[in-house]
C-alpha positions as CSV (number, residue, x, y, z in Angstrom):
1,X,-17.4,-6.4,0.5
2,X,-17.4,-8.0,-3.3
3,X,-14.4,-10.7,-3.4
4,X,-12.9,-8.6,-5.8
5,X,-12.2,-5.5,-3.8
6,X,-8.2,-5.3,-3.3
7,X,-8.7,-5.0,0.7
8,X,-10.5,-8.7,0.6
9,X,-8.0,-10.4,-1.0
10,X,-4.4,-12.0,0.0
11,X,-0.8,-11.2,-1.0
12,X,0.7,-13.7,-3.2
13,X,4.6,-14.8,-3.8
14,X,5.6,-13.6,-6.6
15,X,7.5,-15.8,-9.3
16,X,11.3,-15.1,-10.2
17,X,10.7,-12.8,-13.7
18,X,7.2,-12.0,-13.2
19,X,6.8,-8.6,-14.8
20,X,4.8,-5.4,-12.9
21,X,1.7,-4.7,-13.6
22,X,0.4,-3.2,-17.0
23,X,-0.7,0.6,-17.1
24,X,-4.5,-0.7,-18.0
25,X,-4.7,-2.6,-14.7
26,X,-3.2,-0.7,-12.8
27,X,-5.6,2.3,-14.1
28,X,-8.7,0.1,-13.6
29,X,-7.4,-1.0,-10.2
30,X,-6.7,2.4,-9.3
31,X,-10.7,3.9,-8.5
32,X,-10.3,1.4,-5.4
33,X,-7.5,3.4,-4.2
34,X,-8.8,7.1,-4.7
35,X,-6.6,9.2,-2.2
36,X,-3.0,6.9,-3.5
37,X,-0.9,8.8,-6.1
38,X,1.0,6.9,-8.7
39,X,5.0,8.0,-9.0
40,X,5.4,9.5,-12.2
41,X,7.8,6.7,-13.5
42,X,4.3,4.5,-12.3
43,X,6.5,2.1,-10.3
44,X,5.1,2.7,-6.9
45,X,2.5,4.1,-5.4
46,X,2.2,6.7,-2.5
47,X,0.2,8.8,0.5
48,X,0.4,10.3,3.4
49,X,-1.3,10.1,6.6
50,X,-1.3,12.7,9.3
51,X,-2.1,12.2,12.8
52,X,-2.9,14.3,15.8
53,X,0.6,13.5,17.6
54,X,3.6,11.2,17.8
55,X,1.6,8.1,19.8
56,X,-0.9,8.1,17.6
57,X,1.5,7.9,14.1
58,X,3.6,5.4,15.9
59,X,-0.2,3.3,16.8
60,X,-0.4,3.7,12.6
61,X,3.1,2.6,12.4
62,X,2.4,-0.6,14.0
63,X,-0.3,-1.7,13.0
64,X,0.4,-1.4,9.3
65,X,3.3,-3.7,10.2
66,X,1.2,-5.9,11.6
67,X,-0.4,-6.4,7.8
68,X,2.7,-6.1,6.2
69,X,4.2,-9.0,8.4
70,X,0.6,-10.7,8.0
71,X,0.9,-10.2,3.9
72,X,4.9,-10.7,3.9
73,X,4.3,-7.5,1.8
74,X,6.8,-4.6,3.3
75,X,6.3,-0.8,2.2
76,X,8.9,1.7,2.5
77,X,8.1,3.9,5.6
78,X,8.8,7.6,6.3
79,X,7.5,8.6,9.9
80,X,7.5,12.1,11.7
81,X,6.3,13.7,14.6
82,X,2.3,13.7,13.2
83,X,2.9,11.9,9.7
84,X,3.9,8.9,7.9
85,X,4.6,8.4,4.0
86,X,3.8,4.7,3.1
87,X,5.0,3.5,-0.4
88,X,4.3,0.4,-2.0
89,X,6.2,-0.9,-4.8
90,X,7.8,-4.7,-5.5
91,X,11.7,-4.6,-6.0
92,X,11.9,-8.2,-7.5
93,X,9.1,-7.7,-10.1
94,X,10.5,-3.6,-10.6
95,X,7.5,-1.9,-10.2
96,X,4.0,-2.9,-9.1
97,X,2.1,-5.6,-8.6
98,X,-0.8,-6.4,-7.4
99,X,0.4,-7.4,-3.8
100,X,1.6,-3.6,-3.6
101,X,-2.6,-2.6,-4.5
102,X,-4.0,-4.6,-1.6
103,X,-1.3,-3.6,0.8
104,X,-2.6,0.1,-0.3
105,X,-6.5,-1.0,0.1
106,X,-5.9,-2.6,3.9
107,X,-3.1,0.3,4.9
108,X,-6.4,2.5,3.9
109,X,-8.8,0.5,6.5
110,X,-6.4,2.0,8.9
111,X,-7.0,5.5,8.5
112,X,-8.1,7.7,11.4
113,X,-11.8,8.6,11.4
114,X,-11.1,11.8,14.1
């Protein structure tokens, strides 16, 4: 995998008054990340992944806090029955940043192949 593929790289603190990430890299970050959608206000970004039942959503649940705890990166987390909603955004910066791009590229490595 190139070193500059999102799911190589590292989550990094982010400096008091750093702003979110501008539209152009966020738009040439964004082929990496081809089944996220962007919130219309472009301050987060977004999917959902279905599974076949309850154990096997709460196997995805853990694991992707396993990364988040691993990045000290946190989504926002809706879970059901068979699905979960996973949103990344950064409250101190008020939109994205990169952090959020790579927590989106390695939640992606944990997708279901069945």
């Amino acid at each position: 995998m190139p070193a500059d593929m999102l799911a190589s790289q590292q989550c990094q603190p982010i400096a008091r008054g750093t702003p979110p990430l501008d539209g152009a890299t966020v738009t040439a970050l964004r082929p990496q990340l081809p089944h996220w959608s962007l919130a219309e206000d472009g301050g987060s970004l977004y999917r959902e992944f279905r599974f076949r039942d309850f154990y096997a959503t709460m196997a995805f649940v853990n694991a992707l806090a396993w990364i988040a705890h691993q990045q000290d990166h946190h989504p926002d987390l809706q879970v059901g029955y068979n699905r979960c909603l996973v949103t990344w955004s950064t409250h101190a910066v008020g939109g994205l940043s990169r952090n959020d791009l790579i927590c989106a590229a390695r939640t992606d490595a944990l997708e279901p192949t069945a």
